[in-house]
C-alpha positions in Angstrom: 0.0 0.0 0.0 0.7 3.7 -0.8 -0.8 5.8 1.9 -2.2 5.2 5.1 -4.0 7.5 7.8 -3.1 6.9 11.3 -6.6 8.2 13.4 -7.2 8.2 16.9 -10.6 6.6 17.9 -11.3 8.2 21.4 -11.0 11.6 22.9 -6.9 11.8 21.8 -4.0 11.1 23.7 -4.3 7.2 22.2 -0.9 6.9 21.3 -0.9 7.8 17.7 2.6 8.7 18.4 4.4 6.0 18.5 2.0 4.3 15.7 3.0 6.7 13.6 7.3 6.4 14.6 7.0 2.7 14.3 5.1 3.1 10.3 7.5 6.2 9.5 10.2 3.4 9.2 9.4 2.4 6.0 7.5 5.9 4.7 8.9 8.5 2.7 6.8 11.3 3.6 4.7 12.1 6.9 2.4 14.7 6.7 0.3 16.4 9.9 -3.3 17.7 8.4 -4.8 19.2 11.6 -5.0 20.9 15.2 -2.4 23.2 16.6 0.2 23.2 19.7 -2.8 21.6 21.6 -2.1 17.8 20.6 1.0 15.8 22.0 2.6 12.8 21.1 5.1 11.0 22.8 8.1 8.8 21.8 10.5 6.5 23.4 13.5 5.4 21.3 16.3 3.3 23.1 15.0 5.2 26.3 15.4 8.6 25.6 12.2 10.5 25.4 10.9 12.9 22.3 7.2 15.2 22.8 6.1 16.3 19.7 3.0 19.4 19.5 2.9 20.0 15.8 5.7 18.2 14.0 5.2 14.8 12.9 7.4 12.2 15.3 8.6 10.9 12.1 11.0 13.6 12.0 13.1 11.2 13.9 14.2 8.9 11.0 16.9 10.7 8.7 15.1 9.9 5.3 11.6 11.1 6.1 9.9 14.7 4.6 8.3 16.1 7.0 4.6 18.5 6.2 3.0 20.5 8.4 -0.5 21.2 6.0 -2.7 23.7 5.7 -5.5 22.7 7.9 -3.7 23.3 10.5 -2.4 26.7 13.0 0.5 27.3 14.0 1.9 29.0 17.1 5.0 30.3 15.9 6.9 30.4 19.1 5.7 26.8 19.9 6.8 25.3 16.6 10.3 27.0 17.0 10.5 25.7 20.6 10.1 22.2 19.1 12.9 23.4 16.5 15.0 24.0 18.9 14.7 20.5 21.3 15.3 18.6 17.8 18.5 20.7 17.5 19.5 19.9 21.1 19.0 16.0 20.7 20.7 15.9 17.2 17.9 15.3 15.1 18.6 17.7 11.9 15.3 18.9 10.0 16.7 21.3 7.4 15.2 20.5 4.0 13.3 18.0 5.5 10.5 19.8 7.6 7.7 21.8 5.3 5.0 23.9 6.1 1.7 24.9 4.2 1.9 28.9 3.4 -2.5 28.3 4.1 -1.8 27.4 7.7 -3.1 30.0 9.8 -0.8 31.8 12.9 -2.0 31.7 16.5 -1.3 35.5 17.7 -1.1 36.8 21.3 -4.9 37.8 21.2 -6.1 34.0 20.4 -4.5 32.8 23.4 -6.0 35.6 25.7 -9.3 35.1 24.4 -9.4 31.3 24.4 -8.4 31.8 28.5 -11.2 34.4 28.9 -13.8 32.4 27.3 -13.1 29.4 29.1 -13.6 31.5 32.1 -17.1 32.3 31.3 -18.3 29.0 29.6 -15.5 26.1 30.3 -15.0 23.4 27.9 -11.7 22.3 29.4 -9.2 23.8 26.6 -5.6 23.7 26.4 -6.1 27.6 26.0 -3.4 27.2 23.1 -5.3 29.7 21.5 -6.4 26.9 19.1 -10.6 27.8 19.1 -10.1 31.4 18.6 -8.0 31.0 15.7 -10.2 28.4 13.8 -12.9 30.9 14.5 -11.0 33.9 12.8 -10.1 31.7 10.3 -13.6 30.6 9.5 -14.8 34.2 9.9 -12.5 34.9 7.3 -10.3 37.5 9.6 -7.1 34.9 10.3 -3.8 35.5 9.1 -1.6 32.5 7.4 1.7 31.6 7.0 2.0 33.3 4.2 0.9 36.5 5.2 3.6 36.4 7.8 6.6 35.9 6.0 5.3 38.8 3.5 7.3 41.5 4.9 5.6 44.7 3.1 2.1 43.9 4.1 1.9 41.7 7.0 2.1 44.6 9.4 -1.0 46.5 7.6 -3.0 43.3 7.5 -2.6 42.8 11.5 -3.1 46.4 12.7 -6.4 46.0 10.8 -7.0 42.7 12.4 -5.6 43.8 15.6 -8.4 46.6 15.5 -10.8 44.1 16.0 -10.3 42.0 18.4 -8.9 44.9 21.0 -12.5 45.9 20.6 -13.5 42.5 21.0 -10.9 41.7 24.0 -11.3 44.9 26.1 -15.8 45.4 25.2 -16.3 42.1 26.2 -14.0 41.3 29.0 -12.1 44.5 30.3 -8.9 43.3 29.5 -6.2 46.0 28.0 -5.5 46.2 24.6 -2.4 44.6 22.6 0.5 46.5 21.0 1.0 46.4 17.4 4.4 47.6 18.1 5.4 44.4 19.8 3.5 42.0 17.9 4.7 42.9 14.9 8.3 42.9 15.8 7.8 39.8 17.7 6.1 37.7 14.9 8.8 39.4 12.5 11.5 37.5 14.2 9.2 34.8 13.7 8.9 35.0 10.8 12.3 35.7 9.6 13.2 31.9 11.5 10.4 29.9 9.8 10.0 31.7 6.4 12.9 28.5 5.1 10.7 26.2 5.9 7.9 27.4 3.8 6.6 25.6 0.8 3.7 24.1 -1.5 3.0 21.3 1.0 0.3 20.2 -1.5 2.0 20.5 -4.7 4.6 18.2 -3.0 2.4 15.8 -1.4 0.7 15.4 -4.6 3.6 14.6 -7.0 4.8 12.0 -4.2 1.5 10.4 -4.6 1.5 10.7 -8.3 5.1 8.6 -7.6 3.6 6.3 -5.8 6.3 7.4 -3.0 4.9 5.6 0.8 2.9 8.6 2.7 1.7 8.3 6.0 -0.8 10.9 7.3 -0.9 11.9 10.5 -3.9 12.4 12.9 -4.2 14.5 15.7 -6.2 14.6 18.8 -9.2 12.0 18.8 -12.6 11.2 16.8 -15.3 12.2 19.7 -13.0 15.6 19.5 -14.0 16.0 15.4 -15.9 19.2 15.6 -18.7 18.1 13.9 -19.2 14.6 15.2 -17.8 14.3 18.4 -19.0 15.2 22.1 -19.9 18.6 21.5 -19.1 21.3 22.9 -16.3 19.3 24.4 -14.7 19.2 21.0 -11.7 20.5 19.6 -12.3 23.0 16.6 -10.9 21.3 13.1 -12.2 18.1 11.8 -10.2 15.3 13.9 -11.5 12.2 11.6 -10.1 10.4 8.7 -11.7 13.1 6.3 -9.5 15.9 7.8 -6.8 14.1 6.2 -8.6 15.7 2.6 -9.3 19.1 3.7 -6.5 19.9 5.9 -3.4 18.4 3.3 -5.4 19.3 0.1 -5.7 15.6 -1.1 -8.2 13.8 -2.7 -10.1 10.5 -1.0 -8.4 8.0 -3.5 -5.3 9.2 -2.1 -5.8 7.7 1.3 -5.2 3.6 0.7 -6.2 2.3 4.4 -6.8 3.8 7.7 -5.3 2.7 10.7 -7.5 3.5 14.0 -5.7 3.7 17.4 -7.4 3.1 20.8 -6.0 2.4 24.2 -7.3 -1.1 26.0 -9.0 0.9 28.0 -10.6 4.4 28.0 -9.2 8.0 28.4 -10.4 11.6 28.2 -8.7 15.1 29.2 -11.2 18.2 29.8 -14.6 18.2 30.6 -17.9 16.5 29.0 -19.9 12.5 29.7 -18.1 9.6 29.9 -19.8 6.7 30.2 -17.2 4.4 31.7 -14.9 6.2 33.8 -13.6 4.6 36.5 -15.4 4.7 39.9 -12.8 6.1 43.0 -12.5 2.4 44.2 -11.6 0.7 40.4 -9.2 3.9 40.2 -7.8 2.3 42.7 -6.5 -1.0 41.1 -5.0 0.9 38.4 -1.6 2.0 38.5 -1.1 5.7 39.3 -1.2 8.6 36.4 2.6 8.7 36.7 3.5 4.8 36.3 0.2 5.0 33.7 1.8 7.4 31.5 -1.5 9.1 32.3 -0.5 12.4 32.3 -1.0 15.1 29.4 2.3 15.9 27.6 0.4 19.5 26.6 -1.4 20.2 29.7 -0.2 18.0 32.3 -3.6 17.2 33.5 -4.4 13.9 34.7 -6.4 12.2 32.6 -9.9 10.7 33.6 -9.4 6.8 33.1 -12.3 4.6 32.0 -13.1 0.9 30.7 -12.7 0.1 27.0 -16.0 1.2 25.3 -16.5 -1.1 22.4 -19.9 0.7 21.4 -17.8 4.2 21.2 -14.8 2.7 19.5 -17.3 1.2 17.0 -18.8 4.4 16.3 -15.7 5.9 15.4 -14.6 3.2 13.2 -17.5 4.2 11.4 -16.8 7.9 11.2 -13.4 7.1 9.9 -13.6 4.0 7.3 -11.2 2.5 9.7 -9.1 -1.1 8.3 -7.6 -2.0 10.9 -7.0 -1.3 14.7 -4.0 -0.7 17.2 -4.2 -1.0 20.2 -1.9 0.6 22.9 -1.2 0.4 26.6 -2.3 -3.0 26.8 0.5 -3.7 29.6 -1.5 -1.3 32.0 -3.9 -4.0 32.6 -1.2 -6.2 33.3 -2.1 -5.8 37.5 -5.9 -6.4 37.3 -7.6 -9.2 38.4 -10.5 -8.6 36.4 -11.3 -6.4 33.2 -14.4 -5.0 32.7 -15.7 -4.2 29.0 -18.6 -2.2 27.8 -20.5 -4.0 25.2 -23.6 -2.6 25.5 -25.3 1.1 26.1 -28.8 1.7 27.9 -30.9 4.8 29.0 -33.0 2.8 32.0 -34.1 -0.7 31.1 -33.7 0.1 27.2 -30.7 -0.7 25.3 -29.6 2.1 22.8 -28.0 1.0 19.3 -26.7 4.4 18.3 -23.9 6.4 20.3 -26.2 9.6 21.2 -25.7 12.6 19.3 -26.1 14.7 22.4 -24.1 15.2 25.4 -27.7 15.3 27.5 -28.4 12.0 26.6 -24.6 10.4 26.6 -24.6 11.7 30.1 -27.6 9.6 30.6 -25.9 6.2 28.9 -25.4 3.5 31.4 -22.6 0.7 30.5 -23.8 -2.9 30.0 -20.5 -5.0 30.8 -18.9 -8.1 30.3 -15.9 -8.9 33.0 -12.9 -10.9 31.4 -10.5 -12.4 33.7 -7.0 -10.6 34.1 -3.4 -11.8 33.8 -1.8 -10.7 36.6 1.7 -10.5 35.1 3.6 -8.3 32.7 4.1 -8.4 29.3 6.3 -5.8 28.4 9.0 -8.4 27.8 6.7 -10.4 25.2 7.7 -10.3 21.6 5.0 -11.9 19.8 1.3 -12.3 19.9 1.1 -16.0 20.6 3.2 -15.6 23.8 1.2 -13.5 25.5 -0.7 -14.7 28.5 -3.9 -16.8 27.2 -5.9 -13.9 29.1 -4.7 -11.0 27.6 -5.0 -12.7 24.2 -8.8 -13.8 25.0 -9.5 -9.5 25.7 -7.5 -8.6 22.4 -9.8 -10.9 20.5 -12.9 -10.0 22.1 -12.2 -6.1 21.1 -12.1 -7.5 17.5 -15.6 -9.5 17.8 -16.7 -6.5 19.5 -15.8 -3.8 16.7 -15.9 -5.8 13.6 -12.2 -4.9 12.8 -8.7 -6.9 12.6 -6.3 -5.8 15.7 -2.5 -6.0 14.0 -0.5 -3.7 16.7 -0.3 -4.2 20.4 1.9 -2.0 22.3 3.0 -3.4 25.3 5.2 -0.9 26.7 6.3 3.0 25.7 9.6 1.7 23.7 9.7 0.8 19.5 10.6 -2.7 20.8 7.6 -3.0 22.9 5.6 -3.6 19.5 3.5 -6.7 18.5 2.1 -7.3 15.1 -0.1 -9.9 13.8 -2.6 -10.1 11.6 -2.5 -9.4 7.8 -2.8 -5.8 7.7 0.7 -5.6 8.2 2.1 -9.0 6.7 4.2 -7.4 3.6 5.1 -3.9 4.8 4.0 -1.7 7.5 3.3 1.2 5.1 
């Protein structure tokens, strides 16, 4: 296969990450279509940790190209802050790292406002600034890469944008207005730093397909976050699902040979909204901590809330995305339980419900029907293939594929590359 999408199938934070180092081995070209400074992925190679916001972790192999697309926004002192950490470990990214000139820049004001709105009606943002940009951007008042690096008329396009939103920041909340002065030289120096990597993202990712050269597109954040058809209002603001891979990199459906959908064995969320399996205090309990977990946001540093797997959610988003096949991550987190519980089933008082709920109101209302598996009270992170894993653990892994109707052909069983199992035949010639 040509291209693949790497998606996340929950509310983010499912380890797309390291799905997407272990597939960049064998790709040519990784490409990020969405979302801002707001997601995070984590890698471990031969111990030594990388956090990524907005570049693609394949960056870390030496013969990848590197696109950060259109659909996305950019932070500018963000994405040279993740410059620089590549710098300090080594990795070199010159002529290898590109970015869309349609991108749109997240300014001073975005930040402010996304903090001051969350103030009055809390959603539980990053307050990145992401929101308030997508919203200038779809009120057709954002500024792009490509305004940025144009020296003789950036400065006139954001006094008149400026204008606005002091109006909008000191009406509607009391807060004092922003310099132009220092913006503008600020985001010049910006500018001057990133303006290299500029380039036509799209033009390039289209004559690589045309070559038939391996592409791997790269999700962020998670499919009940999609704007449109996730847990809204407790959504992120761009289009999180395997079609965001279209509009955000400026390529065509037939362009996209399989998706690849990632899930935890279990159930996360960061931020606020229903979730219809979290954990009670006393199954928290039985978990490991957030810490040994790797349970703690790598943008926000926010404990996450910790549920079962949801099979009737995961299903849904399979849906949403086209999905081929599935990996599944953190398996070795169960590794201390003596039981697992499993949601197989949804119901709103004694009926059962077929269809995830559209609305918050009534997913708030969703009780979990369950099935308890036993545990294997050992760990795996040692294990190197499938068929050696404890008879348990392989008896839950096949259970999430009855459940969801879709082939499982990655287990992670720890943070490192190494702690990787395949099997299947998704992945039988090539990964990618």
């Amino acid at each position: 296969m040509t291209s693949v999408a790497v998606i996340g199938m929950q509310w983010g934070d499912e380890g797309k990450g390291k799905v997407v180092d272990l597939l960049s081995e064998s790709a040519v070209h990784i490409a990020r279509a969405q979302g801002g400074n707001n997601a995070g992925h984590t890698v471990v190679v031969s111990g030594k940790e990388y956090r990524f916001h907005l570049i693609p972790s394949g960056i870390l192999y030496p013969h990848t190209r590197c696109y950060i697309g259109g659909g996305t926004v950019i932070d500018p002192k963000s994405l040279i802050g993740e410059l620089d950490s590549l710098r300090h470990h080594g990795i070199s990214f010159e002529k290898r790292l590109f970015i869309s000139p349609y991108a749109h820049v997240i300014f001073p004001y975005h930040r402010i406002l996304d903090e001051l709105n969350e103030g009055v009606h809390s959603i539980g943002t990053t307050k990145r600034g992401i929101g308030p940009c997508y919203v200038d951007k779809v009120g057709r008042r954002g500024l792009r890469m490509a305004d940025l690096i144009a020296q003789d008329t950036f400065r006139d396009k954001l006094a008149k944008t400026l204008q606005w939103k002091n109006l909008e920041i000191e009406r509607l909340f009391g807060h004092k207005p922003l310099s132009l002065d220092e913006i503008s030289d600020e985001y010049a120096a910006y500018a001057e730093q990133l303006a290299p990597f500029v380039a036509p993202v799209e033009e390039m990712l289209f004559r690589a397909g045309r070559n038939n050269e391996k592409i791997l597109y790269e999700g962020a954040q998670g499919s009940l976050l999609d704007v449109t058809f996730g847990t809204y209002p407790f959504v992120t603001s761009s289009c999180t699902i395997a079609g965001g891979v279209c509009s955000g990199l400026g390529v065509g459906p037939s362009s996209i040979d399989r998706v690849v959908g990632v899930t935890k064995a279990y159930t996360t969320r960061v931020g606020n909204g229903p979730f219809v399996t979290e954990l009670s205090s006393a199954e928290l309990g039985l978990f490991p901590d957030h810490t040994a977990a790797r349970e703690i946001g790598v943008t926000t540093g926010r404990k996450r809330r910790i549920g079962w797997f949801d099979a009737p959610l995961v299903t849904h988003t399979i849906h949403l995305n086209g999905v081929d096949t599935l990996a599944i991550m953190k398996l070795d987190i169960l590794g201390d339980l003596d039981e697992i519980r499993i949601c197989v089933g949804y119901k709103i008082g004694k009926k059962q419900i077929h269809t995830f709920p559209a609305m918050i109101e009534n997913l708030a209302l969703v009780e979990p029907i369950y099935e308890t598996m036993p545990g294997w009270k050992c760990p795996i992170g040692s294990i190197q293939t499938f068929n050696d894993l404890p008879h348990a653990a392989r008896a839950y892994v096949r259970r999430i594929e009855e459940l969801c109707g879709v082939e499982v052909s990655l287990i992670s069983v720890g943070p490192g590359r190494e702690q990787t199992l395949w099997q299947g035949t998704f992945f039988e010639k090539e990964p990618v």
